[in-house]
C-alpha positions as CSV (number, residue, x, y, z in Angstrom):
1,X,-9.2,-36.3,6.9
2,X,-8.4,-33.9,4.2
3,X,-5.7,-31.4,4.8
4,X,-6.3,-28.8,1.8
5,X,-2.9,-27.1,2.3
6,X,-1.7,-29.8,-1.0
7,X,-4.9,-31.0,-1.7
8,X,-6.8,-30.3,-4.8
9,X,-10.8,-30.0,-5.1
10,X,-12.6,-32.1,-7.7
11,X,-16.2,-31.4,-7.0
12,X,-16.7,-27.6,-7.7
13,X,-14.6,-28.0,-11.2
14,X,-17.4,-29.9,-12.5
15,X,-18.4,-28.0,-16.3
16,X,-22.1,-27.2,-15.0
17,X,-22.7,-25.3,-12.0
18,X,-25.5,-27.2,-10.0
19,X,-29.4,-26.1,-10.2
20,X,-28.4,-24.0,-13.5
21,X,-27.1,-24.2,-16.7
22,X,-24.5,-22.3,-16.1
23,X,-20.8,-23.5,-17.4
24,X,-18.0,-23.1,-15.9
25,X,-14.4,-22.3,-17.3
26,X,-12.6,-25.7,-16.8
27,X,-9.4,-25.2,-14.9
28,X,-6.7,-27.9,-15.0
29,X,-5.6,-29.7,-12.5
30,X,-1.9,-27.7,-12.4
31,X,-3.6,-24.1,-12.5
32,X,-6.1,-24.7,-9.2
33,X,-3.7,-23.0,-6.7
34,X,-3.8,-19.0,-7.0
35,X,0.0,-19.4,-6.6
36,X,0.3,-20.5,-9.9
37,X,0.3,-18.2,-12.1
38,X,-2.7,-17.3,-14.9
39,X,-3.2,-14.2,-16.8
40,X,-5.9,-14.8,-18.6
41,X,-7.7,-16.6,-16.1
42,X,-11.1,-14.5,-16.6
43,X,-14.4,-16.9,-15.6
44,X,-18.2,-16.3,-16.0
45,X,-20.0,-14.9,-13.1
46,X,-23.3,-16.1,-11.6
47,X,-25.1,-15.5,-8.9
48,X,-28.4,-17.3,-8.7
49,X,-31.8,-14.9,-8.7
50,X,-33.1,-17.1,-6.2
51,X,-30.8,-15.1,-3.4
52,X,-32.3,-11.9,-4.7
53,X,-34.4,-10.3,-1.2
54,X,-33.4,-13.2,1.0
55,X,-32.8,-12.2,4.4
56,X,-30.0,-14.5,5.2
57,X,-28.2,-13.5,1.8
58,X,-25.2,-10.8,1.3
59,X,-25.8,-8.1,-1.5
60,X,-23.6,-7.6,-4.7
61,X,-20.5,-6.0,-3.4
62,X,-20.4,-2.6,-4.1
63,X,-19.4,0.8,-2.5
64,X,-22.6,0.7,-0.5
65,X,-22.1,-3.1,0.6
66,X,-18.7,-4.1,1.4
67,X,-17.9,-7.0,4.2
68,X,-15.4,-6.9,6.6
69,X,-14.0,-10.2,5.4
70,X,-11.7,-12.1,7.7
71,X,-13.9,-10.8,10.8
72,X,-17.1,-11.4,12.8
73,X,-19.3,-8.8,11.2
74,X,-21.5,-7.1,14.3
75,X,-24.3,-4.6,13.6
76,X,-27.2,-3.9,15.3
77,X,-29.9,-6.9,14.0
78,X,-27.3,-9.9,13.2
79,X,-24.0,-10.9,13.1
80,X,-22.2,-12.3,10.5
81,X,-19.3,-14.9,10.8
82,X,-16.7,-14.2,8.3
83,X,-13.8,-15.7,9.9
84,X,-12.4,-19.2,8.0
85,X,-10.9,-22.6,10.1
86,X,-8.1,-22.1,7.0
87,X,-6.9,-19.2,8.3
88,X,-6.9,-15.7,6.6
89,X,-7.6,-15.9,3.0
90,X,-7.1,-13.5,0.0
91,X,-8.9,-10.3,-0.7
92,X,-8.5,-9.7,-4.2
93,X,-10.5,-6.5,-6.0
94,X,-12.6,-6.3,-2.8
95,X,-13.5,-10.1,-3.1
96,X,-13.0,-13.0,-0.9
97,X,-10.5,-16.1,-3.2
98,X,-11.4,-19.8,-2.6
99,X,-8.5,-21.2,0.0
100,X,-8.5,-24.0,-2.1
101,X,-8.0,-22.6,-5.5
102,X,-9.8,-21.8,-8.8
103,X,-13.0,-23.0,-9.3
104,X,-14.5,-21.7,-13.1
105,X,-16.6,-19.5,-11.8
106,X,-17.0,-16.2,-10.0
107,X,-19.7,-14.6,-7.7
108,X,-21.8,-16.5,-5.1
109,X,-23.8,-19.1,-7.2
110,X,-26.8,-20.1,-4.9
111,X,-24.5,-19.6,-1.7
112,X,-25.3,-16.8,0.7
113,X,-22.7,-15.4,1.9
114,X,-19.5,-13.8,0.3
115,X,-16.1,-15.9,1.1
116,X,-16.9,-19.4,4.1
117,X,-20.5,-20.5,4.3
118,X,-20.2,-22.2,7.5
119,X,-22.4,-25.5,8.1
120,X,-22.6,-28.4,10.9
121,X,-23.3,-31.9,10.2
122,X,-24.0,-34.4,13.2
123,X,-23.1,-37.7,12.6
124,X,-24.7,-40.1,14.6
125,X,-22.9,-44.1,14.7
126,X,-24.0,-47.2,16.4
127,X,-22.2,-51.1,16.0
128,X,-23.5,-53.3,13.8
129,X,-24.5,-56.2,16.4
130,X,-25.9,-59.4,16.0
131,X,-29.6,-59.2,16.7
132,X,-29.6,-62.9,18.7
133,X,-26.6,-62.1,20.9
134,X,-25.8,-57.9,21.0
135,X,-22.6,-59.0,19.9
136,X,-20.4,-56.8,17.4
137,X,-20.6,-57.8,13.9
138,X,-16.7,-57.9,12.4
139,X,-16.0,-57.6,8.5
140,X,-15.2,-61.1,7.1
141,X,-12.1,-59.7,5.3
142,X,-10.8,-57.1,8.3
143,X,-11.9,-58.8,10.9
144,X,-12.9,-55.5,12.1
145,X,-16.4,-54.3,13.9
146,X,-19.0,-52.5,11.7
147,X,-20.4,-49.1,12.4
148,X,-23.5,-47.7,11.1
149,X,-24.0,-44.0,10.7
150,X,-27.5,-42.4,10.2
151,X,-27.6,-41.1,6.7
152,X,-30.3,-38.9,4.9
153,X,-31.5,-38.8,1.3
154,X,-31.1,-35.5,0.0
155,X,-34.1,-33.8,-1.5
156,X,-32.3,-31.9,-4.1
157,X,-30.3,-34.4,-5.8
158,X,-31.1,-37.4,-4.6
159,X,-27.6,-38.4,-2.7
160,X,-27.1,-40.0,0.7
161,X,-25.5,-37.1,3.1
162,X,-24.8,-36.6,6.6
163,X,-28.0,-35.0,8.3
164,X,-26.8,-31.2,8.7
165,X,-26.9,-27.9,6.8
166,X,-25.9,-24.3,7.5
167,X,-25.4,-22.2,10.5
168,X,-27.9,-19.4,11.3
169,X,-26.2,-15.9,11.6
170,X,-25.4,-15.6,15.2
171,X,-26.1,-19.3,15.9
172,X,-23.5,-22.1,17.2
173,X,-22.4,-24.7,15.3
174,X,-23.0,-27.5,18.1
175,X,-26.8,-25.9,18.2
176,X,-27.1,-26.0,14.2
177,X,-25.8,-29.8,14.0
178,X,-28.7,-30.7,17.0
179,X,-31.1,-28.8,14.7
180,X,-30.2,-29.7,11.5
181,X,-30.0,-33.7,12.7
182,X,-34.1,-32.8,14.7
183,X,-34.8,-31.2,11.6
184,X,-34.1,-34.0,8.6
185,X,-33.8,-37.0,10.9
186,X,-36.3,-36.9,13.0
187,X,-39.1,-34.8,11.8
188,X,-38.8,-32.6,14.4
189,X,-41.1,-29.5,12.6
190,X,-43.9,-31.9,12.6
191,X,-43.9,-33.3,16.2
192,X,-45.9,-32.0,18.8
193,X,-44.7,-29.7,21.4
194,X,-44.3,-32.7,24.1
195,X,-42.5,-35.2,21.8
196,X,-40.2,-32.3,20.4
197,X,-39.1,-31.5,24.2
198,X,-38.2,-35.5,24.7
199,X,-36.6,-36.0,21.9
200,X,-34.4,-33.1,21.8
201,X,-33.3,-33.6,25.4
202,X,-32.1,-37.2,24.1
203,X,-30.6,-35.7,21.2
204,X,-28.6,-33.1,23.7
205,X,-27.4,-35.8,26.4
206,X,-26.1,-38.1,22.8
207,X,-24.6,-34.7,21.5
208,X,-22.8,-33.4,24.9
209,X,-20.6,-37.0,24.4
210,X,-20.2,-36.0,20.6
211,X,-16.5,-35.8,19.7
212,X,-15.6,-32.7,16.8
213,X,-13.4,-34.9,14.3
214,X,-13.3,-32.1,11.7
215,X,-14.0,-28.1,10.8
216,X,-12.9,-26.7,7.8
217,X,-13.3,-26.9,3.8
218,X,-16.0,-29.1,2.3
219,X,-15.5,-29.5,-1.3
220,X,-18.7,-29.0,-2.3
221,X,-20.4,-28.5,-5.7
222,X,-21.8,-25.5,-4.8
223,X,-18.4,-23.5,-4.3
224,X,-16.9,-20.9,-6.3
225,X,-14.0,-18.8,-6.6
226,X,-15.5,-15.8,-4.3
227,X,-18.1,-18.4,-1.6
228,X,-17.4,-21.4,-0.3
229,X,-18.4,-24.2,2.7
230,X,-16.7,-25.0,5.5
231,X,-18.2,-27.3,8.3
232,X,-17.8,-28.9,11.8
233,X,-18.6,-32.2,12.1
234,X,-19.3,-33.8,15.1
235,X,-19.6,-37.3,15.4
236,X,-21.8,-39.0,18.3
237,X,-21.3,-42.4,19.0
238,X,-23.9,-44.8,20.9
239,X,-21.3,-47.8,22.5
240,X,-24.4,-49.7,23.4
241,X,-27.8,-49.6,21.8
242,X,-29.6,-46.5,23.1
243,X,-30.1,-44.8,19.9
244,X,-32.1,-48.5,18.6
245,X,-35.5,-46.9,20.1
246,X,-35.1,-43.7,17.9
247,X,-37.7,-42.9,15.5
248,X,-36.2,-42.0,12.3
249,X,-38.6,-40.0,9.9
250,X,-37.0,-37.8,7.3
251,X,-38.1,-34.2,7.1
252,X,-36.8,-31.0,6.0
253,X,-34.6,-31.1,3.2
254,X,-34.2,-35.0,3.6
255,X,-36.9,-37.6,1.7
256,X,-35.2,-40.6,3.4
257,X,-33.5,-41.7,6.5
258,X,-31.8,-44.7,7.2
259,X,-28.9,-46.4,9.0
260,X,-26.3,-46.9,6.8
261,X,-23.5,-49.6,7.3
262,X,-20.1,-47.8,7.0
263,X,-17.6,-48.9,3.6
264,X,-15.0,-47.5,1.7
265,X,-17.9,-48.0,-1.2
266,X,-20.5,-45.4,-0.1
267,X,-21.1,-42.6,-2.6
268,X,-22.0,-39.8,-0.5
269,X,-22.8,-35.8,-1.1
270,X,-20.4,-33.5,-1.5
271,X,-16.8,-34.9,0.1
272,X,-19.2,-36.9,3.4
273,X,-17.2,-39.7,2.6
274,X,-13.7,-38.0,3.7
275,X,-16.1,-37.0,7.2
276,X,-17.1,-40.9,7.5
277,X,-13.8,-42.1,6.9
278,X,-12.7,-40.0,9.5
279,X,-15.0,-41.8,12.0
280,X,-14.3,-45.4,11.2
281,X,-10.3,-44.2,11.8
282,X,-11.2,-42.9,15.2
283,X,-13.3,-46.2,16.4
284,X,-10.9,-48.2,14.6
285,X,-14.2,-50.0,12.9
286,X,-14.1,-51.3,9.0
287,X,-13.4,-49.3,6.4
């Protein structure tokens, strides 16, 4: 997995910001890291009007509205998780810098927070097995055994993606992967009262054997040099076939659901592929 200490992202120095039209300054490869020095450095700013009266979302910073970054936030309604898996990062003007580096563009873009946007994503594997015998299905070049993970079809974009999504102020992020997975996997808004209690109690005893493989930065489109995602991600692994009776139905922000056999090849959302990587390692399946 992705240790961003000498790693460089790719995905949020793209020239458009996503769901806008909005450019952003392109920044070479050798000026990403703050420690390198840029004087002129001065990008556009944009926060999307779509956060305007949202709940959920900060306000501009300004003497009235200024985060304790670096800290969980308590007040009297919510609280407010501000604390990143990279350690402290850097406050500079009165706003939160990227860990990462320079990304083109300042302000929040259609993130809701100032500084980590935590999410959770659950990922759910299975073997590959021969549908006459049970037996694991091995790669004819590796000789290794096949997983499968269950993948969603984004709404907004239209790429394959781990089922998860962000963590509710005050919520955990083993509860927000169980949610988000019930959510776009399974449906779960639409099911009736009975059939939501069963299934999430199956989802629970698969997720209490789940294994956290990864939490930190998520180089995501979305990012910019003042917000930013981090994520757990949990993976939860059926050895036999107990997951085979699920019912996958997509819902939520997902138009698809499938299981989806586990390659190098997969183009997945956002840096997903480094997360399923990460899996095959750990079950020492085909990658």
């Amino acid at each position: 997995m992705t240790t961003w200490s000498n790693k460089i992202h790719s995905k949020c120095r793209g020239e458009i910001y996503p769901r806008s039209d909005q450019k952003r300054l392109i920044v070479p490869i050798d000026k990403v890291k703050w420690s390198v020095s840029w004087p002129d450095y001065d990008p556009p700013a944009y926060t999307s009007k779509s956060l305007n009266g949202q709940p959920w979302a900060d306000l501009e910073i300004s003497e009235q509205f200024s985060p304790k970054f670096n800290e969980v936030e308590h007040d009297e309604y919510v609280v407010r998780n501000r604390v990143s898996y990279m350690g402290d990062y850097q406050i500079a003007n009165g706003y939160p810098l990227n860990p990462v580096g320079r990304t083109g563009l300042k302000g929040r873009g259609v993130l809701g927070r100032w500084g980590p946007n935590h999410a959770a994503d659950f990922i759910l594997t299975r073997w590959l097995r021969d549908q006459a015998n049970g037996q694991k299905i091995l790669n004819e070049d590796t000789k290794k055994p096949i997983l499968q993970f269950v993948g969603i079809q984004r709404r907004k974009g239209d790429e394959w993606a781990i089922p998860g999504g962000m963590v509710d102020a005050g919520e955990d992020p083993a509860h927000a992967a169980q949610r988000e997975f019930l959510e776009e996997a399974m449906d779960s808004e639409n099911l009736e009262q009975n059939e939501l209690e069963d299934i999430m109690k199956l989802v629970k005893e698969m997720f209490d054997q789940g294994l956290l493989i990864y939490q930190g930065y998520v180089d995501d489109s979305r990012n910019t040099d003042n917000a930013w995602i981090e994520t757990s991600a949990i993976n939860c692994h059926a050895e036999f076939q107990e997951v085979d009776h699920w019912h996958l139905k997509a819902g939520s922000d997902a138009k698809n659901v499938a299981w989806i056999e586990i390659t190098s090849s997969l183009n997945l959302f956002a840096s997903h592929i480094d997360l399923i990587e990460a899996v095959a390692n750990r079950h020492q399946a085909h990658w």
